[in-house]
Structure formats: structure tokens, C-alpha cells
C-alpha positions as CSV (number, residue, x, y, z in Angstrom):
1,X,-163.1,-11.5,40.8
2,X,-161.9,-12.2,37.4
3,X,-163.0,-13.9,34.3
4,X,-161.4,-16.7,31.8
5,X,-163.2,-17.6,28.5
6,X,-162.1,-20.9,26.7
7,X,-163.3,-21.5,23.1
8,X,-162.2,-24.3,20.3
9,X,-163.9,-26.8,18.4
10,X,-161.8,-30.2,20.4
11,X,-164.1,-31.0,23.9
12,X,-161.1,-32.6,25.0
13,X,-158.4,-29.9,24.6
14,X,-160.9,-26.9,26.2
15,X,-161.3,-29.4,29.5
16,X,-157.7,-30.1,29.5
17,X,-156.8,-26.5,29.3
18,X,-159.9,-25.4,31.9
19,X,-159.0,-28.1,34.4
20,X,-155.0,-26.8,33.8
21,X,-156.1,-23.4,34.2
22,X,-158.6,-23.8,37.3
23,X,-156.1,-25.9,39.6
24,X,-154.7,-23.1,41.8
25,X,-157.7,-20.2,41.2
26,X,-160.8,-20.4,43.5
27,X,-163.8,-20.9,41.0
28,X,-167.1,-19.2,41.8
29,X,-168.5,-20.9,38.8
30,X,-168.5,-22.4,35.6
31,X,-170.3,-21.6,32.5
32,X,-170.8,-23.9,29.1
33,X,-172.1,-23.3,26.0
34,X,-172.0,-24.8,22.2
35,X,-173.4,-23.2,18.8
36,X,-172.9,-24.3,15.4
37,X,-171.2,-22.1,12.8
38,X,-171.7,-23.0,9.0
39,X,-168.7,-24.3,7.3
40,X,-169.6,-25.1,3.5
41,X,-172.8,-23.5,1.9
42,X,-174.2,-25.2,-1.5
43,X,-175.4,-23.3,-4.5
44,X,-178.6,-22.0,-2.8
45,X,-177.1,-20.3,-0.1
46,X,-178.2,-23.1,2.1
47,X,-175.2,-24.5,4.8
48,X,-174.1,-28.3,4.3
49,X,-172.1,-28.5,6.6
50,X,-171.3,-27.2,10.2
51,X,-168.9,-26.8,13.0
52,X,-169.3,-26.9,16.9
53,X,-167.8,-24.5,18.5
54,X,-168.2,-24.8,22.1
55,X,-167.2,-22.3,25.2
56,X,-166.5,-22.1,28.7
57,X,-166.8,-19.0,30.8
58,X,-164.9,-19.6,34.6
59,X,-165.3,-17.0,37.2
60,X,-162.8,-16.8,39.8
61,X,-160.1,-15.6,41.5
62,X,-156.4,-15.6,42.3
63,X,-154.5,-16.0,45.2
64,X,-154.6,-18.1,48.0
65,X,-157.6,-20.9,48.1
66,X,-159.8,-20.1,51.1
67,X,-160.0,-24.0,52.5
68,X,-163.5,-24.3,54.6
């Protein structure tokens, strides 16, 4: 069993890559998550603005695809 981890701020690139990357592995499962990371900070120290960075764990493996 091996493991892939996707990360970027574009939803739509990390699926396109994750679906590219899944369609000859066998996937045990799939894994999501999403955090915000401050970006600008104003004179207080206090963040104004944010990013989403979200993630994708896939657990799989290679080879042949066991077909049931």
C-alpha cells in the first residue's frame, strides 16, 4: 500500500490531477481536507486576509486492478 498527497489552493486543478493520478491505481480510500493560512496581517498583528489551502490524501496501490 502506498500513499499520494495532493495540496494547492485551485479545487479544480487538485481533482484534475487526483482523478489523473487515481485512473490505473486501486484506491483503498480517499482523504480531504481544507485550512486557511493567513495571507496579509494589518497593523495589529491581526490577519485580513486568507488563503484556502486544501488537501487530498489517496491510499492505494499499483499494479494490476483486482476487478470483482
Amino acid at each position: 500500500m502506498k500513499i499520494k498527497l495532493f495540496s494547492g489552493t485551485s479545487r479544480e486543478k487538485i481533482e484534475q490531477d487526483v482523478n489523473q493520478f487515481i485512473r490505473d491505481k486501486e484506491v483503498f480510500d480517499i482523504k480531504y481536507s481544507s485550512y486557511y493560512v493567513p495571507k496579509e496581517f494589518n497593523r495589529d498583528g491581526k490577519s485580513v486576509k486568507t488563503i484556502c489551502v486544501d488537501r487530498v490524501l489517496v491510499i492505494y496501490k499499483e499494479g494490476e486492478i483486482d476487478v470483482l
